[in-house]
N, C-alpha and C positions, 0 to 999 in steps of 0.2 A: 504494500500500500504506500504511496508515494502521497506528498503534498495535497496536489491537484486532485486526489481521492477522498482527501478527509470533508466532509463538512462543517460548516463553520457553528454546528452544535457538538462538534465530538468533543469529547471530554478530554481531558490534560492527562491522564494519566490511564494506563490498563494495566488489571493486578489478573497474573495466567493463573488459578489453580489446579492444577492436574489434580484428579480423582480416579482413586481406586477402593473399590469395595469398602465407600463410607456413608451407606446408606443411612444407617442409625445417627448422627451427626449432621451431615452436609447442609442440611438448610439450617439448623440452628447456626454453623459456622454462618452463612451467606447474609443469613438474618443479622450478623452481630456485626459484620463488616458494610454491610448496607449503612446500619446505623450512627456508627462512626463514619463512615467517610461523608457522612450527610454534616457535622461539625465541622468539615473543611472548607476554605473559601473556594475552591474549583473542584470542578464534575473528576469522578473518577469511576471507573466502570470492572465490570469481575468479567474473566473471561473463564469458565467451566470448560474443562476438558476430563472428562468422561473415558478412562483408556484401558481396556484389561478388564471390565469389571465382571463381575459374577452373580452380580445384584441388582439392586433399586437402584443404584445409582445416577443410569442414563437416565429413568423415568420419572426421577426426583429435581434432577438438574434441570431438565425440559420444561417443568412444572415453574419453576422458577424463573425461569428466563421468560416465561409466558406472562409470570405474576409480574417481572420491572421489563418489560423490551427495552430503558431508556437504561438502565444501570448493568443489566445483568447480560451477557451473548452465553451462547452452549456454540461448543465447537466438538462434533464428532455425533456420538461414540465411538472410538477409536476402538476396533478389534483386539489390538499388540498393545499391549502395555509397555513401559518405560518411560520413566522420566524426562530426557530429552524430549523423543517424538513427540510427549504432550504438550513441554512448553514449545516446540517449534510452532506444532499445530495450533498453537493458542497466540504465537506470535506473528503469524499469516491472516489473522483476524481480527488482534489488536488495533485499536483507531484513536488510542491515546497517543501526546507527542512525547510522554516519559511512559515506557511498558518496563516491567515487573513481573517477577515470579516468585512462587513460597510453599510452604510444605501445607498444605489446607489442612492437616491433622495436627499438626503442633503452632502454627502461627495463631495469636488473639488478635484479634481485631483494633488493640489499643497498641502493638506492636507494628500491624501493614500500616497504622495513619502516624502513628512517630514516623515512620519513617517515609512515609509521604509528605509528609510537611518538611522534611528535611529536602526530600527531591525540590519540593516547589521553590525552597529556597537556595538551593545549588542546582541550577538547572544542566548546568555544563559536569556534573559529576557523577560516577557510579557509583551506587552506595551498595552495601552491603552490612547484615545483620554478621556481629562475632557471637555468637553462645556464651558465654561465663562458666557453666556447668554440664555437666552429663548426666544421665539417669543411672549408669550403675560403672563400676569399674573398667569390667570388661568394653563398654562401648569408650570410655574414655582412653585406653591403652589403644586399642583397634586405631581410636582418632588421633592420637601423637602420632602413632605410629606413621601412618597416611599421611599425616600434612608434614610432618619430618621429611617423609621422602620428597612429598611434591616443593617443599622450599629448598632442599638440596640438587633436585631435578631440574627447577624452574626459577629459582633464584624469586621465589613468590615471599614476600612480609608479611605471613598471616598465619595465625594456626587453627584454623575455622575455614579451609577450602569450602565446604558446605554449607556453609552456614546462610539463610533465605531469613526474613525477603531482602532479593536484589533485586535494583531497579538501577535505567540506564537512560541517557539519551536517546532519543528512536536515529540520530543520525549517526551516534556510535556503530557504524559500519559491519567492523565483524564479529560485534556483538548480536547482528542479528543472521550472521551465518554457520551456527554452532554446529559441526556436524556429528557430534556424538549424540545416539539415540536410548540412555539408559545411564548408567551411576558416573560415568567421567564427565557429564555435560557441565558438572559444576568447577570441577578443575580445566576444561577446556578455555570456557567465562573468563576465568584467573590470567591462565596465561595469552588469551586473546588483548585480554589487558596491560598486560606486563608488553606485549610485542607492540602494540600501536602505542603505548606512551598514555591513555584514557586514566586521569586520576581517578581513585578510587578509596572511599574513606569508610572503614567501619565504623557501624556504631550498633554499641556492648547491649546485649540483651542478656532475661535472665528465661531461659525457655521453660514451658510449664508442662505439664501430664500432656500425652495423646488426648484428645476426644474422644479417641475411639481403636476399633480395629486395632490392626496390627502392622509394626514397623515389617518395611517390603527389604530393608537392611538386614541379609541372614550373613551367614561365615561366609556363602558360597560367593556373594555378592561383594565380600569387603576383600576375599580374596581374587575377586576380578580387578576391583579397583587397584588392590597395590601393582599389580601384574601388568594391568593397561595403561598405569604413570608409567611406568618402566618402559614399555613401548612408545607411549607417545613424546618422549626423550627425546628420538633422534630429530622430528620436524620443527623443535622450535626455534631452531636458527629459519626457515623457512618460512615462507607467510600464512597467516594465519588462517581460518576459514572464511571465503569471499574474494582472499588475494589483497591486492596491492590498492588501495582508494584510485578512481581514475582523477585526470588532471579537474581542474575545476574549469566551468567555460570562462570564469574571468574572476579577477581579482577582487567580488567580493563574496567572495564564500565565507562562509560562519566559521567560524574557529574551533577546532576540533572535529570539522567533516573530512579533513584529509592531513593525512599522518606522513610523512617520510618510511618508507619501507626501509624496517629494521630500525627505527626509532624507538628504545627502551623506557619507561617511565619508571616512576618509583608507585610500586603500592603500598599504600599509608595498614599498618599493620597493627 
């Protein structure tokens, strides 16, 4: 979706939730972020991605979308679950000029509008949420472990690779070219950033209980993850996903739509 596509009521911001099998929840979630971002001074919209599910989910989300047309889109139901695929497919629909993605089972609603107001005031920045905490030992050992390797790998300032909700510039480039379809998409983000120079600033969250269901993070899944940083190594001397920004038709393009290829920035950590 380019410029010339959006109309002059679309809203300033799209928050992606990908959903899997949170039938029991999803609309008290949708319900609690409606209501909060109704306190913000500019429209912000949910984009429902529905992907893998086994339940109510598509038939809950549809319902919803039908209850706000003006706040709420459904994108899918996507057959294939994974992470990526949903926020991509939710990023292809997006009509905000800052889009967002977050964990819809562990995000509150007083956390996506911090942090929306934060975009609204740093427009030219990508933000991202750091965690503070873990819910048990084991998943905080798994997560040193992981972001150890990805800041030795990737020369990344963060120990919260994962860590949602993110939000970006929509002319952040190859931010919106992510091509992993499953658990690297959020270390993909990191170093798409690290490679165009795109500041990037956490800010500390304290995360709460699931709503519901069950984390889709098993052993099998965190042993892909370490495996696939190890691979994804050798291309980041190489451009990132999207390629190289082309030239601009003239000299006044917006600052930060076109990056020098191989331009490293610092991410704020």
């Amino acid at each position: 979706m380019t410029a010339l596509d959006r109309t002059p009521d679309a809203p300033f911001a799209s928050l992606i939730l990908p959903i899997h099998n949170q039938a029991d929840h999803i609309g008290k979630v949708v319900s609690g972020f409606l209501a909060d971002f109704a306190k913000l001074p500019r429209s912000c919209e949910l984009v429902l991605v529905p992907n893998g599910c086994h339940d109510a989910s598509p038939e809950i989300c549809a319902e919803l979308a039908a209850q706000h047309p003006d706040n709420v889109q459904l994108v899918g139901p996507l057959q294939r679950g994974g992470w990526g695929r949903a926020i991509n497919a939710g990023l292809e629909a997006a009509r905000g000029e800052v889009l967002g993605y977050t964990n819809s089972a562990r995000t509150t609603p007083e956390t996506a509008t911090l942090m929306l107001a934060y975009a609204m005031a740093y427009p030219d920045t990508a933000l991202k949420a750091q965690r503070r905490i873990r819910e048990s030992a084991i998943r905080r050992a798994g997560s040193v472990l992981y972001n150890f390797e990805c800041r030795r790998l990737f020369d990344l300032a963060t120990w919260d690779i994962d860590g949602t909700p993110k939000f970006f510039p929509r002319r952040y480039h190859h931010l919106m070219q992510i091509s992993s379809d499953a658990e690297l998409y959020d270390l993909e983000w990191m170093r798409a950033c690290r490679y165009a120079g795109y500041p990037v600033v956490e800010i500390p969250i304290y995360p709460t209980e699931r709503f519901g269901g069950r984390s889709t993070t098993s052993y099998r899944s965190a042993v892909r993850m370490l495996v696939g940083a190890y691979r994804m190594r050798g291309s980041f001397q190489s451009a990132p996903p999207g390629g190289v920004l082309p030239e601009p038709a003239d000299a006044g393009t917006p600052a930060g739509e076109r990056l020098p290829a191989g331009q490293l920035g610092r991410v704020a950590g």
